[in-house]
Residue, then its C-alpha position, 0 to 999 in steps of 0.5 A: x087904586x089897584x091892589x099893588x098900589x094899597x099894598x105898596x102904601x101899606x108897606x110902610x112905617x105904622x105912622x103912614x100906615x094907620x092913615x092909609x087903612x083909615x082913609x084909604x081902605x076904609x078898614x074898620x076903626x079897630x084895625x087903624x087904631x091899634x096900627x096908630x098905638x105901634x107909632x109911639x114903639x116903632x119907626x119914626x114914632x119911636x125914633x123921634x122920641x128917644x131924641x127928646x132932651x131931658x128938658x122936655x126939648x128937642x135939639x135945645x130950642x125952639x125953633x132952631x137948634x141951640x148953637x145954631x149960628x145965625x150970621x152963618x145959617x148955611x143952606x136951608x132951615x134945621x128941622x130938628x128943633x122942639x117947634x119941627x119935632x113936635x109937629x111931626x108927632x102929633x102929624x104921625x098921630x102920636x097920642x099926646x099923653x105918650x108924651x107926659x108932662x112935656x108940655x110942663x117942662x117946655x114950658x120951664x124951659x123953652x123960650x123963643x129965639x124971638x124976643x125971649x118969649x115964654x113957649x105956649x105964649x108963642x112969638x110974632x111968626x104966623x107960621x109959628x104960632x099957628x104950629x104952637x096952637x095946634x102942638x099946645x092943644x094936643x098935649x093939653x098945654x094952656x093956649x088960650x092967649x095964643x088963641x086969641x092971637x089969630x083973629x087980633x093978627x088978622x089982615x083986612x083981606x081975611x088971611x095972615x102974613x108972617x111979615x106983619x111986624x115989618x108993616x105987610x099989610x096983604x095976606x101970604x098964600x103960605x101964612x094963611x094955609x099954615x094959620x088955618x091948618x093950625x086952627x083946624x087942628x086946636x078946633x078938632x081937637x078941642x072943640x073950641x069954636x072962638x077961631x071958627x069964622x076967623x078960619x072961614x074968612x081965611x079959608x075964603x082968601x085962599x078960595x077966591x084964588x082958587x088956590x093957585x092965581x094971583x086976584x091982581x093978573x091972573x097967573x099962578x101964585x107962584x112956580x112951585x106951587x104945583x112941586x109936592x114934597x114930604x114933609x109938607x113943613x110949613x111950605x105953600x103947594x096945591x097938594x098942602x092947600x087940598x088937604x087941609x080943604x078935604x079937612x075942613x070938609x070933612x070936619x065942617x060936614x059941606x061937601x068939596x067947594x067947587x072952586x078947588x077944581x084948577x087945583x085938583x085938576x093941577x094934582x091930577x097931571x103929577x099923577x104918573x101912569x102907574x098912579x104914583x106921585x113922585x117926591x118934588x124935592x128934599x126940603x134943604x136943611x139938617x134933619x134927625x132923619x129922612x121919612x120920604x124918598x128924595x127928589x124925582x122918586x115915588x113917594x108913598x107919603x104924596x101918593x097917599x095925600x094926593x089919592x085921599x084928596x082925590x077920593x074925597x073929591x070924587x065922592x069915594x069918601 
């Protein structure tokens, strides 16, 4: 990367910041850590805090705002509720002990839309759970129920599919990421091995696919999986799917499987001639606030997954 480029990615909010010194830059530890510590304090980080509800929630709910009509959804789901704003601060990297005893209070006070169920029980949704298990580890909520959720849930051809409970019996691409970058997480920050051959086989499915073509016809999974877009949420892309690998790479201590070669080969060709990604899409839906540029422009956020991808697989890293 050029010296205008780092410094263009530097020039960011210190929950971007912090990682590109780390993983970029390769500064030393003391340099990115007391950049992390200015998350909680400063820009997003402190923005997102100050909207947490005295209850320990944000927006009133779990997954969807309290209020959120249902039979009138409008366009796209709300990213505001306790399950989004949760993920994004410990995606940011905010220390769960800044949050104190959030975990008790949601706890008392969270019950999912689904059903009712209690919050660190989790629901029926792969996607969800998975969220729940990595967030419930962070802030030292007991998960272990949830824990043992994955390995009961998963299908026959090694992945998970939110629609198992209308009877779907083949994997989703999306379900499948979300459950391993979930797991990866509660196993990095815990060190808790029970779901570690549950992640591998998982990690397998979406492997055998070389993350981008169906087993049935060989065509691609689907045509947005070469659009990236900050925040990833819980969508399915060759950018998403790349990062949680490098992840697992890294934590697992194997070098890059060779079968992600199409796919990095895919994020390579969204590189402009000035080195930047740009920003496929906003996500539709309600947001507290916008943390990337929208549809078509530059986006720091992508360029800087995709670069670390990259310096990862062409042993920079």
């Amino acid at each position: 990367m050029t010296d205008d480029l780092l410094g263009w990615l530097l020039d960011s909010d210190p929950s971007l910041r912090w990682q590109v010194e780390r993983d970029l830059l390769a500064a030393p530890a003391e340099r990115w850590q007391a950049t992390r510590a200015r998350v909680p304090s400063e820009g997003f980080g402190a923005r997102l805090l100050a909207l947490q509800d005295e209850d320990g929630q944000w927006a009133g709910g779990a997954f969807f705002p309290a209020g959120f009509d249902f039979e009138h959804p409008g366009e796209g789901q709300p990213w505001k509720a306790t399950n989004w704003s949760l993920s994004s601060l410990r995606e940011w990297g905010v220390p769960g002990g800044v949050l104190g005893d959030t975990a008790t209070r949601i706890a008392a006070n969270s019950r999912w839309e689904y059903g009712d169920l209690p919050y660190w029980g989790g629901e029926v949704d792969v996607c969800i759970n998975a969220a729940t298990l990595a967030n419930g580890a962070w802030l030292g909520a007991d998960v272990t129920a949830l824990r043992d959720w994955f390995p009961a849930h998963q299908l026959a051809d090694g992945g998970w599919n939110c629609e198992w409970v209308e009877g779907a019996t083949v994997s989703s691409v999306q379900s499948t990421l979300n459950a391993l970058r979930g797991i990866l997480d509660f196993e990095t920050r815990t060190g808790d091995t029970t779901l570690t051959q549950s992640r591998l086989r998982g990690q397998e499915y979406l492997l055998e696919r070389r993350l981008l073509w169906r087993l049935s016809d060989g065509e691609l999974i689907a045509p947005w999986v070469d659009k990236f877009a900050y925040p990833f949420r819980s969508f399915y892309n060759a950018l998403t799917a790349l990062d949680h690998f490098r992840t697992a790479s890294l934590h697992d201590g194997v070098p890059p499987d060779p079968r992600l070669a199409d796919a990095v080969l895919m994020l390579r060709a969204q590189c402009g001639a000035d080195g930047r990604w740009v920003q496929a899409r906003r996500h539709p839906g309600d947001v507290w606030f916008e943390v990337d540029v929208d549809g078509g422009e530059p986006s720091k956020w992508v360029t800087f997954h995709a670069a670390r991808v990259l310096d990862w697989w062409d042993g920079r890293r």
